[in-house]
N, C-alpha and C positions, 0 to 999 in steps of 0.2 A: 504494500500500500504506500507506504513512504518513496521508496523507489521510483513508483507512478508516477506520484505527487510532485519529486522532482525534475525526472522525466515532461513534465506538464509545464513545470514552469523554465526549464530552460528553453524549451520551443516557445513557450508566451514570450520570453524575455528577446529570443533570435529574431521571431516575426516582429516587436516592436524594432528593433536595431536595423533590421531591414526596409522596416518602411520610414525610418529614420533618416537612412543612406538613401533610399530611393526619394524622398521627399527634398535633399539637398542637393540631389543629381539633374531632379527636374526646376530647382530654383537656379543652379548655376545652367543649363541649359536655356534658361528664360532671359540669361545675360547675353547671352552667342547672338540672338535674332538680330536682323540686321531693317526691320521693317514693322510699323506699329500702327495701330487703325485710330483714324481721326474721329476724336469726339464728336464731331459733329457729320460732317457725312460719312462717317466711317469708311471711308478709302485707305487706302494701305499707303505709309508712305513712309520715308527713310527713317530711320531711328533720329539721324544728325538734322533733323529738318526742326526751325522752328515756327515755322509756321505751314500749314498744309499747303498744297502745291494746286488742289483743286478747288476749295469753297473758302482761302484765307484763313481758314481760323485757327489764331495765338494757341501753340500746342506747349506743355506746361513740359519742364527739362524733364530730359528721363535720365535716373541716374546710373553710375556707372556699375561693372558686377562690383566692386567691391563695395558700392555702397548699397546696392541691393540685399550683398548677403549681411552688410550692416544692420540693414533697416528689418533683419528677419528676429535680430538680438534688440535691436532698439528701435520701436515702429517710429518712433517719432526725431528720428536719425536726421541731423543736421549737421552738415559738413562743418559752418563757421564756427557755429553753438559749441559743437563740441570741440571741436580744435581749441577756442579758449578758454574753456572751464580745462581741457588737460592739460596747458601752460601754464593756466593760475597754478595747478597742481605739481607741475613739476617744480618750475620756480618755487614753491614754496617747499618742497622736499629738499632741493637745494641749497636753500639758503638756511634750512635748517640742520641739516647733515655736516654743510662746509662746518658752522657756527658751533657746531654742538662742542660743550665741556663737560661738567659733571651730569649726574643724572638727576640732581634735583634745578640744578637749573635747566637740562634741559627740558624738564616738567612746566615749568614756570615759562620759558619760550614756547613751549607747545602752544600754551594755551593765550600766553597775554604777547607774544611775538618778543622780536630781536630790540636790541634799545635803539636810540633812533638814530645813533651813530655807525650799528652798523645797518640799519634802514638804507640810510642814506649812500653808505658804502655800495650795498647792490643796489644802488637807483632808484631811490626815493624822492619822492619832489622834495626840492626845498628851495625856496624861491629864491636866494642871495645864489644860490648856484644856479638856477635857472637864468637868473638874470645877468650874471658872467660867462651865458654862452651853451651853459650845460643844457639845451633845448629838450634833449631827449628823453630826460628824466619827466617831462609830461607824457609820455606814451609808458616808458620802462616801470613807472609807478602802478599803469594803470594792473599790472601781474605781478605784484606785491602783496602783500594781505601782512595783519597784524595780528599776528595767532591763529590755529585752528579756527576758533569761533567765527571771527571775522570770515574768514575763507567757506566757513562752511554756511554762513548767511548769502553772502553773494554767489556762493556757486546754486545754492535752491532760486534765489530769485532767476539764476542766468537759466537753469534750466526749464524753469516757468515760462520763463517770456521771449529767450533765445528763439527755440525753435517755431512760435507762432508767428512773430515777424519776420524769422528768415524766409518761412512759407510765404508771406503774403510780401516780403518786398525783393527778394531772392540774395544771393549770398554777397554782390557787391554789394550792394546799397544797404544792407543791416552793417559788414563790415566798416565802411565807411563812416558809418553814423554813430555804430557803439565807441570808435577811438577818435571822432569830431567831438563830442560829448563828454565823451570822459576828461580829453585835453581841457575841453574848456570848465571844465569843474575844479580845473588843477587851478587853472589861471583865475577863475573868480578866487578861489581860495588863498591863494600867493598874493592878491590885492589887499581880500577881506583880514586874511592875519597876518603877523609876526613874519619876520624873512627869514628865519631863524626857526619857523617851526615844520615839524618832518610830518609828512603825510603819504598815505601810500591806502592802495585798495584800488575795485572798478569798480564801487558805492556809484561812481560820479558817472560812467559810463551809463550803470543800469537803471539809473534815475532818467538819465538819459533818451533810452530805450522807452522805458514808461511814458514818459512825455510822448515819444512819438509815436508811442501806440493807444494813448487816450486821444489823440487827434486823428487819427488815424481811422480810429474807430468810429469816428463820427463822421467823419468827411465822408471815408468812401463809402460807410455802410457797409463793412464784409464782415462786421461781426456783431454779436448780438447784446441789448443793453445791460445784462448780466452781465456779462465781461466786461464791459466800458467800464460800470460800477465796482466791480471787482480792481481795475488799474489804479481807480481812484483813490479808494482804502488802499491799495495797497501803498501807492503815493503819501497818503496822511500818515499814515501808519510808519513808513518809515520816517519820515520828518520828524514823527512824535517820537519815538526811540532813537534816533537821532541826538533828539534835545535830551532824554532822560538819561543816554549813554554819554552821552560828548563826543559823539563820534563830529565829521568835519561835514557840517549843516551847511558849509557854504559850497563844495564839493557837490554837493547832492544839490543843494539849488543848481547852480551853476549847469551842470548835465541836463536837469530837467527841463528849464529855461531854453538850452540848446537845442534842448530833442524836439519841444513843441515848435520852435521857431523853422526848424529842420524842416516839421513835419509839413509844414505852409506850401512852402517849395517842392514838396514831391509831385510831380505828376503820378496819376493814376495808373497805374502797370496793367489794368483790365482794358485799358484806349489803346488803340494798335497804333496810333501815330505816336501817342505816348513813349509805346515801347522800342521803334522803329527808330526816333529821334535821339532818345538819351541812353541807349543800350551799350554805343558804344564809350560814348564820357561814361559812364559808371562803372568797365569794364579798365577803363586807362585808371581811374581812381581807383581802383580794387586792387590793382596790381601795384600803384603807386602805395598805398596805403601797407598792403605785406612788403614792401622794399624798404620801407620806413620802419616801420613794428620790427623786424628781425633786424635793422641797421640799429633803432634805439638800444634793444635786448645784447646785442653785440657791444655798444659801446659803454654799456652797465656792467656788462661782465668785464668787459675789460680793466673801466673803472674802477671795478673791486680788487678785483687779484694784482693791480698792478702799486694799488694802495697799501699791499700787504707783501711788497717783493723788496 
């Protein structure tokens, strides 16, 4: 009887591991095709096409197999979204690993971060360095964080709000906007306080965001008033924990401020002339803006280790 019984289940356990294998044979198979049916008169047309070739109509990116078999781990799979929640994360392993000394302070770094000296060592803003030239330290800041805590705030917010406007504005135009944003939350901040004082975090960035997605949400209509109102709390909400922590309120303005003012200026992505006109300026700004972001990240690193040689 026993014998059976496990007779029984290693066949149960081989037929699910089979159709395990066969269910990721026929999703990376679904990567190969080299042709895809138009939503709207469903004609068949190139995979590389973006816009149909028979009835015009705007066909939405199809992405690549390795982000197909992404999106089979993570439905809600965002190229940019997640590209920067895993450099806040790296950097911050980083800068905790280099720095680590005993194990009770590195308890106490875990959680309340590095002091601000050496903040400021791996590329932290601070505006008397900013304003001697250091430019970078507004973007190099914005994948800094100060302690677990902080990091683990903003990375729920990035992942909240990342991937719904990367959908609906596509991967230049949210990149663009999250490190426009953030920058400028550095710069209101370096006005509103002390030259002298060290700030780091992408608070500024995702306030940022917010902004442009409660505008966003009204202008075009692609989303429902539930959510509008949800941006909004979430906006207050951080302002008021903002004020109760002492986190940098002017940072977080300063983004938010950006993002709505941002969001004015966007033309609509669902108007074909829309997308026809500015597809290619926001494809030259996307690439400009990763030539920048790795040039800043590079000239923080370098700032650090060569402060310490």
């Amino acid at each position: 009887m026993l014998k059976q019984r496990l007779e029984w289940k290693i066949k149960r356990f081989r037929r699910q591991l089979e159709q395990q294998i066969e269910s990721f044979k026929n999703l990376w198979r679904g990567t190969q095709v080299s042709t895809r049916m138009c939503p709207n008169c469903r004609a068949l047309v190139a995979v590389g096409e973006k816009r149909c070739e028979f009835c015009g109509e705007k066909l939405r990116r199809r992405p690549s197999g390795l982000g197909k078999l992404l999106q089979k781990v993570l439905p809600h799979y965002a190229p940019v979204s997640y590209s920067l929640l895993t450099a806040n994360f790296l950097f911050f392993l980083l800068i905790f690993y280099t720095d680590r000394d005993s194990s009770a302070q590195d308890l106490q770094r875990l959680l309340g971060g590095s002091n601000s000296s050496a903040l400021a060592a791996w590329g932290a803003d601070v505006a008397w360095l900013v304003q001697r030239g250091q430019w970078w330290r507004l973007i190099s800041a914005i994948f800094i964080h100060i302690g677990i805590i902080h990091l683990a705030f903003n990375s729920y917010a990035l992942i909240f709000i990342g991937p719904l406007l990367e959908e609906l504005l596509g991967k230049e135009r949210f990149l663009v906007l999250y490190l426009t944003t953030g920058a400028f939350g550095f710069l209101l901040s370096n006005w509103y306080y002390p030259p002298i004082l060290t700030t780091a975090g992408a608070s500024g960035a995702i306030f940022g965001m917010i902004g442009v997605a409660i505008v966003l949400s009204k202008r075009w209509s692609t989303w429902g008033s539930v959510l509008h109102q949800q941006l909004v709390h979430w906006a207050i909400y951080g302002f008021v924990y903002g004020l109760l922590l002492g986190a940098n309120n002017a940072a977080h303005l300063g983004g938010f401020v950006a993002g709505v003012a941002l969001a004015f200026t966007l033309g609509n992505p669902n108007r074909a002339e829309t997308v026809v006109s500015q597809q290619r300026l926001w494809t030259i700004l996307f690439w400009g803006s990763v030539v920048i972001t790795l040039g800043a990240l590079a000239l923080a690193l370098q700032f650090r280790f060569r402060s310490i040689s």
